[in-house]
PLY file of the C-alpha trace (Angstrom):
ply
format ascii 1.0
element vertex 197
property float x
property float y
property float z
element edge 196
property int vertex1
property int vertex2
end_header
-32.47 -52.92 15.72
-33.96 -54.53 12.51
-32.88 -53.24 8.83
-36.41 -52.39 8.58
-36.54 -50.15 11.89
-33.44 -48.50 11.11
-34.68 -47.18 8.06
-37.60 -45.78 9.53
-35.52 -43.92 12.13
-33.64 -42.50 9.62
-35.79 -41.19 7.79
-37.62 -39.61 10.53
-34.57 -38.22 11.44
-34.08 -36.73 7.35
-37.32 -35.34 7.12
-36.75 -33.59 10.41
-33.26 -31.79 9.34
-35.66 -30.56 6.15
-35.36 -26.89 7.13
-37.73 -23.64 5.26
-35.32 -21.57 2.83
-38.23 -19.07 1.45
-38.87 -19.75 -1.82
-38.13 -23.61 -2.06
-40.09 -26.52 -1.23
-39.29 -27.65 2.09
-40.21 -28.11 5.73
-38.72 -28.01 9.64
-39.84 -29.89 12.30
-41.10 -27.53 15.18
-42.53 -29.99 17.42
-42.67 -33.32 18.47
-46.21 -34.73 18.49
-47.40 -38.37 18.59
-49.45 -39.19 14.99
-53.10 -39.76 15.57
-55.03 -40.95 12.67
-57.40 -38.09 10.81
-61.24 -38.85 10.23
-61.07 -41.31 7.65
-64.22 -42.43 5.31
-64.70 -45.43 4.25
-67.17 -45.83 1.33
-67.49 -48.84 -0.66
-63.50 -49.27 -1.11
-62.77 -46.08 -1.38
-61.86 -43.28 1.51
-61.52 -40.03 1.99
-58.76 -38.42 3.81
-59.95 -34.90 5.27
-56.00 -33.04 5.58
-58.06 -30.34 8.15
-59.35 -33.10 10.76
-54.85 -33.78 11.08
-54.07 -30.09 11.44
-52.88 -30.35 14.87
-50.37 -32.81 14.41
-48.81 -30.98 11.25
-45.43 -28.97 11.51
-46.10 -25.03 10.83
-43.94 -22.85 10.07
-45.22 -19.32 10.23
-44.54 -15.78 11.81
-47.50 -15.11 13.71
-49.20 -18.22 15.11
-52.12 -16.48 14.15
-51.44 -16.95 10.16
-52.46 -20.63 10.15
-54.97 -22.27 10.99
-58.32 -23.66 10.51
-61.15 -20.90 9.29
-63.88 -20.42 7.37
-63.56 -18.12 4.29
-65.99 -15.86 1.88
-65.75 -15.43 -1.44
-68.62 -14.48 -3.56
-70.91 -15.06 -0.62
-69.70 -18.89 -0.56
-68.52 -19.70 2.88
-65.94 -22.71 2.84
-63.65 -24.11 5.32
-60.24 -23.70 5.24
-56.43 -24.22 5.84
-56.08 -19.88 6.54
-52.31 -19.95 5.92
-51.51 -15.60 5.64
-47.82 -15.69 3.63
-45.22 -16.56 4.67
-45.93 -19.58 6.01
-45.43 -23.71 5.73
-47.72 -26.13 6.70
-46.54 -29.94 6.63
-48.50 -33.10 6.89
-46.57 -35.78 7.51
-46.94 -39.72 6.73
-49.76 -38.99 4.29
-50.36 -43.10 2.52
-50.92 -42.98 -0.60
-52.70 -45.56 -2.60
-52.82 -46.88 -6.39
-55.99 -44.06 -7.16
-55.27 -41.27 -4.64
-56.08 -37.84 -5.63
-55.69 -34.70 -4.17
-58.47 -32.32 -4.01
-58.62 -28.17 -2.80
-59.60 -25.11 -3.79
-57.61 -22.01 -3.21
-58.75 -18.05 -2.91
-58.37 -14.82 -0.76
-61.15 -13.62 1.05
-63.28 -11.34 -0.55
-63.23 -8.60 2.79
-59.16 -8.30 1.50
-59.80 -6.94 -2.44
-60.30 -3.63 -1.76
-57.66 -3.56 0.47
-53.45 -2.52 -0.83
-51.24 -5.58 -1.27
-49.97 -7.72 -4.62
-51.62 -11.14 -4.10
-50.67 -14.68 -2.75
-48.21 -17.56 -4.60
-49.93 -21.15 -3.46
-47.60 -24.13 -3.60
-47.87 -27.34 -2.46
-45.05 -30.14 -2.33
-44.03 -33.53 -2.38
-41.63 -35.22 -0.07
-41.61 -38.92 -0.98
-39.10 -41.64 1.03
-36.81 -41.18 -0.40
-36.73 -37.11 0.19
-36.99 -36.28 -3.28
-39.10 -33.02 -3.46
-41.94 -33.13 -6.24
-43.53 -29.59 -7.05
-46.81 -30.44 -7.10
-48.78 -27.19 -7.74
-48.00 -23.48 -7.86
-50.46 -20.50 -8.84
-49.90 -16.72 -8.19
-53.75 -14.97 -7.33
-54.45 -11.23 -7.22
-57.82 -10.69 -7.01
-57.01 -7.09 -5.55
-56.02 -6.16 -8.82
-57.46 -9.13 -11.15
-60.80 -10.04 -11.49
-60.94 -12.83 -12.89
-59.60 -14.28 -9.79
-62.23 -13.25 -7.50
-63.52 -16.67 -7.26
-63.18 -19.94 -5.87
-60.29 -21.98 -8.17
-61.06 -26.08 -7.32
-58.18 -27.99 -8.18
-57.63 -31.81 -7.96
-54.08 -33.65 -8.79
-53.46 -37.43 -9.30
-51.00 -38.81 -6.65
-51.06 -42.30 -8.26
-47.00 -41.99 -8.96
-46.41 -42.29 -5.34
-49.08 -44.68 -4.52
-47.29 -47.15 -1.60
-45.40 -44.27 -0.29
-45.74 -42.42 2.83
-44.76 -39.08 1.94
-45.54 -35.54 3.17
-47.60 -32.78 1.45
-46.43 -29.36 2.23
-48.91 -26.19 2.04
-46.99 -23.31 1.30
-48.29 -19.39 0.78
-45.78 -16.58 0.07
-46.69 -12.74 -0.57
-46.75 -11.51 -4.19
-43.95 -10.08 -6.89
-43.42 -7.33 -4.84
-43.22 -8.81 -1.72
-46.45 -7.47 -0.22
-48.34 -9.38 2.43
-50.79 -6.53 3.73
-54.36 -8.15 3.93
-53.25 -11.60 2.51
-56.20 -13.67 3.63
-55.06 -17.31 1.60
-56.70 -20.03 2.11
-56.87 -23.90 0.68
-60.77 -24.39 1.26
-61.37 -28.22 1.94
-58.02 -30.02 1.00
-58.56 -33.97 1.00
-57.31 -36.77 -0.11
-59.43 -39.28 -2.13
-60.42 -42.35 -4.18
0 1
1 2
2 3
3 4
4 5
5 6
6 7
7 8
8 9
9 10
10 11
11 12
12 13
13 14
14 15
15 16
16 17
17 18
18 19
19 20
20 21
21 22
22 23
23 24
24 25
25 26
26 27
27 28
28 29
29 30
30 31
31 32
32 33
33 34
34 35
35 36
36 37
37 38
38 39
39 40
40 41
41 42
42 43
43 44
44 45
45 46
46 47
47 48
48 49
49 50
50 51
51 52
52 53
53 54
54 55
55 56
56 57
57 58
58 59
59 60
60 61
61 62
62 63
63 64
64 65
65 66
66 67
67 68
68 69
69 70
70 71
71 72
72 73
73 74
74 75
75 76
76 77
77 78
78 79
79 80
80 81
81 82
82 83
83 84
84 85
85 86
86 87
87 88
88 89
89 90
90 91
91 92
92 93
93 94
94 95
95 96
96 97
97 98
98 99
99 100
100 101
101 102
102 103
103 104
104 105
105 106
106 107
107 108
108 109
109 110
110 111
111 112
112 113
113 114
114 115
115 116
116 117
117 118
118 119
119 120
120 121
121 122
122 123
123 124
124 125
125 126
126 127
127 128
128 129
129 130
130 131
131 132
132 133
133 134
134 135
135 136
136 137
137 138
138 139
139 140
140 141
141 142
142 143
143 144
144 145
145 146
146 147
147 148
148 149
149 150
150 151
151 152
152 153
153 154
154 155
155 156
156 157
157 158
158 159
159 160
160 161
161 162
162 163
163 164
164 165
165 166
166 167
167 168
168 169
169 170
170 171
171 172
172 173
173 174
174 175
175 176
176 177
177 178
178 179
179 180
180 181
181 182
182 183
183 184
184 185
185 186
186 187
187 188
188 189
189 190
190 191
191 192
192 193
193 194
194 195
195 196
């Protein structure tokens, strides 16, 4: 076995023993699925990498298998498509390439059907696990809209992966119920997440 192979086995096998301790960045492997490549765009040297289109080959972590998965979501009568990931749960994309320019793009909200209902709002998180399994916190919000207004509203976000361009690394997803600990009505969701040039 070459240096080069041996490496990669080993850190297949590290990212694997990666295990979900509530409120820290991390992942565990529930299945064993061969990687198929996501619709990727090419336009004019650049791409886009649509996370959604690989959803089936990501490692969940969830409660309810029913807390995750693709949807669409309203808020303010604007219909997007999302990652639906109801707290507490961990989605995990694994050998995401990233390249010299590569940002990440998403918006994040709770559907507006849920803000009249009782509950304390959603933390959003997303994470970072680069080759060498360093964990990078790459975002984190808290949203009540139930009891906030001003969050009763798409929030677009975009972050520069550029410091891990030539990496394959893994982007982790990650909802957990409010201060109080309240996940009644939680409808999360990361409308549109991609990767881009």
């Amino acid at each position: 076995m070459t240096y080069k192979r041996q490496k990669a086995v080993l850190f297949t096998f590290l990212i694997a023993a990666i295990s979900f301790h509530g409120s820290g960045c991390s992942q565990e492997s529930k299945k064993e699925s061969a990687k198929e490549e996501a619709e990727t765009v090419q336009v004019e040297g650049t791409y886009k990498y649509k996370l959604l289109d690989d959803l089936g080959n990501a490692n969940i972590i969830t409660k309810n298998v029913n807390d995750v998965g693709k949807r669409k979501l309203t808020i303010n009568g604007e219909e997007r498509t999302v990652l639906f990931e109801h707290p507490n749960s961990e989605v995990a994309f694994r050998d995401i390439v990233i390249n010299k320019n590569t940002q990440l793009k998403f918006g994040i909200g709770i559907e507006e059907r849920a803000w009249d209902k009782r509950g304390d709002g959603v933390f959003f998180e997303i994470c970072l696990v680069d080759e060498k399994l360093r964990n990078t916190l790459l975002f984190l919000e808290y949203i009540d809209p139930k009891n906030h207004a001003e969050y009763r509203g798409w929030l677009d976000e975009q972050i520069d992966l550029s410091a891990f361009a030539g990496q394959k690394v893994i982007l982790i997803f990650k909802t957990t119920s409010g201060p109080k600990g309240n996940a009644d009505f939680d409808w999360a969701g990361w409308s549109n997440p991609e990767l881009s040039e």
